[in-house]
C-alpha positions in Angstrom: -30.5 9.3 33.6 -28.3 10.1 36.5 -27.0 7.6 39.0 -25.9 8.0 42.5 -22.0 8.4 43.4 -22.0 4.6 45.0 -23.0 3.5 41.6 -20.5 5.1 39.6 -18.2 4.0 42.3 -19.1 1.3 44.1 -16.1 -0.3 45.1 -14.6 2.7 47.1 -17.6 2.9 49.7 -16.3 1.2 52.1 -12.2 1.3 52.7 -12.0 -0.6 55.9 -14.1 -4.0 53.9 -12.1 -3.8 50.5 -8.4 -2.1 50.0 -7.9 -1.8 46.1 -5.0 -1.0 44.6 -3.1 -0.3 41.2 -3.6 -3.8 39.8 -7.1 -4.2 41.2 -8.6 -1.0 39.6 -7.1 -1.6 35.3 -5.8 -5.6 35.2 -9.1 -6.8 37.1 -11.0 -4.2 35.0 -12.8 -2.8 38.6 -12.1 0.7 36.6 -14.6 -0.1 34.3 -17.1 -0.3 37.2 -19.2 3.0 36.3 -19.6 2.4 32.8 -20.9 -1.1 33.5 -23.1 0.6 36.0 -24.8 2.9 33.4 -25.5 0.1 30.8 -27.1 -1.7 33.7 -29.2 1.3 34.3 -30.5 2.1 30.4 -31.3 -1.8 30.7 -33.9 -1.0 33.1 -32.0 -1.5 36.7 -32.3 0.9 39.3 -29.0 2.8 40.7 -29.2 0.8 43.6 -29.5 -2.6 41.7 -26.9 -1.9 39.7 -24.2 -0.8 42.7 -25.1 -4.3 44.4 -24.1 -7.0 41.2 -20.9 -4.4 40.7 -20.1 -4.5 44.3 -20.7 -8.1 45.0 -18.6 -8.9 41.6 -16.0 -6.7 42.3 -15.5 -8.3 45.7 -15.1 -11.4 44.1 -13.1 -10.3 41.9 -10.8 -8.8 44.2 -10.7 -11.5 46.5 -9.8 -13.8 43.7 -7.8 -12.0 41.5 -10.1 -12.2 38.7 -11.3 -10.0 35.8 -14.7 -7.8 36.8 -16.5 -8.9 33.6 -15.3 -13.0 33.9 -17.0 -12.6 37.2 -20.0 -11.2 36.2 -20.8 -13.7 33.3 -19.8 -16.6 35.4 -21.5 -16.2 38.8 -24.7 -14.6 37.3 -24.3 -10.7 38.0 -24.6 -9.3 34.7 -27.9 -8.1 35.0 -29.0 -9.8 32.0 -26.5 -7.9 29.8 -25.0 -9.8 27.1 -21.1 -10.3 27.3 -20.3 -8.6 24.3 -21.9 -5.3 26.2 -19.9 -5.9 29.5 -16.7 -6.5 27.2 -17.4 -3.3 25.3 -17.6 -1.6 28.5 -14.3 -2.3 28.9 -13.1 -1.7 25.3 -14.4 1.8 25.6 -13.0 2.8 28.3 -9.6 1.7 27.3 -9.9 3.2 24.1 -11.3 7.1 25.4 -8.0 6.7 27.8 -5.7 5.9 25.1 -7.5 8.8 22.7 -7.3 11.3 26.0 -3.7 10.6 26.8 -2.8 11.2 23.3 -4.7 14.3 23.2 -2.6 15.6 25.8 0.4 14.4 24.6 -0.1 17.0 21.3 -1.4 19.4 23.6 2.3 19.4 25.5 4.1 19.0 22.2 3.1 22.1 21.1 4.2 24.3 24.2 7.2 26.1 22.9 9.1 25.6 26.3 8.7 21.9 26.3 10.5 21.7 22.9 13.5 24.0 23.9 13.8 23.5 28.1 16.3 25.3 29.6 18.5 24.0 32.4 17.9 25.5 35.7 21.9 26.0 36.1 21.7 28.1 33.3 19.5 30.7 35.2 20.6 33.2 37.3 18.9 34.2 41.1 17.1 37.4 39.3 15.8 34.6 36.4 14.2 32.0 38.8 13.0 34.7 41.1 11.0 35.7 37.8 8.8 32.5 38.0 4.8 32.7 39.2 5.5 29.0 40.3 6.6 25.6 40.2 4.9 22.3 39.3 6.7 19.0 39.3 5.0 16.1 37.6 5.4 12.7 39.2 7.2 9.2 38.2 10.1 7.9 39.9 12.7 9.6 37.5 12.0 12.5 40.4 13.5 10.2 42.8 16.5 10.2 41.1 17.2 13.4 40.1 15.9 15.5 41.8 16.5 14.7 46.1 19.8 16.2 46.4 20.3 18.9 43.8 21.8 22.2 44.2 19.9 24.0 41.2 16.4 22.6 42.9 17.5 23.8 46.0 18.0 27.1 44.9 15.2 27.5 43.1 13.0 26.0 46.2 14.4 28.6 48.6 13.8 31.4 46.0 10.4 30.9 45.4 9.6 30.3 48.8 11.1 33.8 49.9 8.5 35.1 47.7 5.7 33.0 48.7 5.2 31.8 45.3 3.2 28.1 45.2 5.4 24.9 44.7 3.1 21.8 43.6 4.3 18.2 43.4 2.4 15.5 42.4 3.3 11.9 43.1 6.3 11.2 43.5 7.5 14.7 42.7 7.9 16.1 46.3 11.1 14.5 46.5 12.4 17.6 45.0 11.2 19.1 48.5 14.3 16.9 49.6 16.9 19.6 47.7 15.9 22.2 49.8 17.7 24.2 52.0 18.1 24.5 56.0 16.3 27.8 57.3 18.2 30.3 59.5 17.1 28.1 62.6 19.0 25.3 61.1 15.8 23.1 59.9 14.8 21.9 56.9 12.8 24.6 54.3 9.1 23.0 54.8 9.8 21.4 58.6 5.9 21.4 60.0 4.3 21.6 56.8 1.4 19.1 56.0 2.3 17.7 52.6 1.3 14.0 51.0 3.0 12.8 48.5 3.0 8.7 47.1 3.1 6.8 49.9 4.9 3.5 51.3 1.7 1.4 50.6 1.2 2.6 47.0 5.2 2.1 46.1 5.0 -1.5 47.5 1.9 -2.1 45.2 3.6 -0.4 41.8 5.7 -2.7 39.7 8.6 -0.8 39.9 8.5 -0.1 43.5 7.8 -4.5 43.6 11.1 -4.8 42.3 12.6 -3.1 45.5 13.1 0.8 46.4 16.8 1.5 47.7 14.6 4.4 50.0 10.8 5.5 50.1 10.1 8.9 49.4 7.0 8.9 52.1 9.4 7.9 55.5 12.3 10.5 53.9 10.0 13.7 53.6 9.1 12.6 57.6 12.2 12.1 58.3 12.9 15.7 56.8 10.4 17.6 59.0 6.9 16.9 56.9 3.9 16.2 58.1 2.4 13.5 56.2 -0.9 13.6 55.1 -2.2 11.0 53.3 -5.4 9.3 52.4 -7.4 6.6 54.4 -6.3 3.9 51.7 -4.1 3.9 48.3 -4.8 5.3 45.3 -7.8 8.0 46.4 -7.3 11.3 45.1 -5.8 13.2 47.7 -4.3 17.1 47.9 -3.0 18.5 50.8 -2.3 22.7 51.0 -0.6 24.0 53.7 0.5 28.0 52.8 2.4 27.8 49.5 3.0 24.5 49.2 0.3 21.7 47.4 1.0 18.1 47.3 -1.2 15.6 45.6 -0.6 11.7 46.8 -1.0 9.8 43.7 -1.7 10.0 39.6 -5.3 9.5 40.2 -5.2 13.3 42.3 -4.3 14.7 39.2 -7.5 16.2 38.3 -7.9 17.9 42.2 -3.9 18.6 41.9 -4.6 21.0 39.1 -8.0 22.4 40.5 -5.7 23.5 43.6 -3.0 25.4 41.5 -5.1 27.0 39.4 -6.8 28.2 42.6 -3.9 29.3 44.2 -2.5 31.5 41.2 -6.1 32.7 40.6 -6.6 31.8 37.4 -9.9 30.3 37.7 -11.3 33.6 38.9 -9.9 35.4 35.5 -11.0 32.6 33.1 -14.2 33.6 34.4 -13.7 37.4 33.6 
């Protein structure tokens, strides 16, 4: 049986009513929304029925910073579903993300470059100019290393004489941050539309809770970007302007890679 996009995500419909964030989405369980959905529906609901106990328990939730399923069982909108179904909901989907990220975890282990990486100061112009592209994964750690450094820089500016597509994810375009003036004294990617996390999703992380010494949104504007972000936190958003591909947050990871595989064509020779 197939359900309807507001059922499997019924608590995004409407931005302007409910804002959710990072802690709302996994430690209230609102993540679990769809697969709650779908038992509702095999138990004989409509699409439609089972949007409007999510919804209404999710705003409840939200409101009150409780957990989906507690709400459910306790102001009747389970649908009749026992709790050990809405807790296994839950359990499920915890477990397939834990078996998925360590399925990718192997995957990257076993990429011969990941085991042996090679510094970028060890790589001459001729070396880097050699590259189809860049991608820079997200996390702060970018923040740190990566805003003000020469071998980025040069790297940047390389790849960008040749048109070649630089991705950052996340955090990640603060690497955008090492690169160079252009002959007209402004920054590499002045006037390009880029997104990247944003002011609203730091202040909502528990990292960025325990205070940012600078946020990497206001210093990519402050650089010459402009910023291009989603209507509220945490929807997957990817912004491509030329060479250069952005995605705002960890949850644009899916569209992220959809976009660079695009842009180097190799969707098109998969297909071959």
């Amino acid at each position: 049986m197939t359900t309807s996009p507001r059922c499997i995500a019924p608590f995004h419909h409407d931005p302007d009513d409910i804002r959710i964030t990072l802690h709302h989405s996994t430690e209230q369980e609102l993540v679990a929304a769809r697969r709650i959905a779908l038992r509702l529906i095999d138990a004989g609901h409509s699409a439609d029925d089972a949007h409007a106990l999510i919804a209404r328990a999710a705003k409840i939730a939200w409101r009150n910073d409780r957990k989906l399923v507690d709400v459910m069982l306790a102001e009747g909108l389970d649908g009749g579903l026992p709790e050990a179904a809405l807790r296994a909901a839950v359990d499920e989907l915890e477990a397939a993300a834990t078996a998925k990220a360590e399925q990718r975890r192997a995957a990257l282990a076993e990429i011969p470059g990941f085991q042996a990486p090679v510094a970028l100061s060890d790589l001459s112009d001729a070396e880097l100019a050699e590259f189809d592209a860049l991608f820079a994964p997200g996390g702060h750690g970018p923040m740190v290393d990566l805003p003000d450094n020469a071998d980025v820089g040069r790297l940047l500016a390389i790849l960008h004489r040749k048109k070649a597509t630089i991705a950052a994810l996340c955090h990640a375009p603060a690497l955008l941050l090492s690169a160079p003036e252009r002959f007209d004294g402004q920054w590499l990617f002045e006037g390009f539309r880029l997104t990247a996390y944003t002011d609203e999703e730091e202040d909502q992380n528990r990292i960025g809770m325990l205070g940012m010494p600078w946020y990497l949104a206001a210093a990519l504007q402050n650089a010459g970007a402009v910023f291009d972000d989603a209507p509220f936190a945490w929807a997957s958003h990817v912004v491509v302007d030329r060479n250069l591909i952005t995605g705002q947050n960890p949850n644009s990871s899916d569209a992220m890679a959809d976009a660079v595989l695009k842009a180097l064509d190799l969707t098109a020779r998969q297909a071959i």
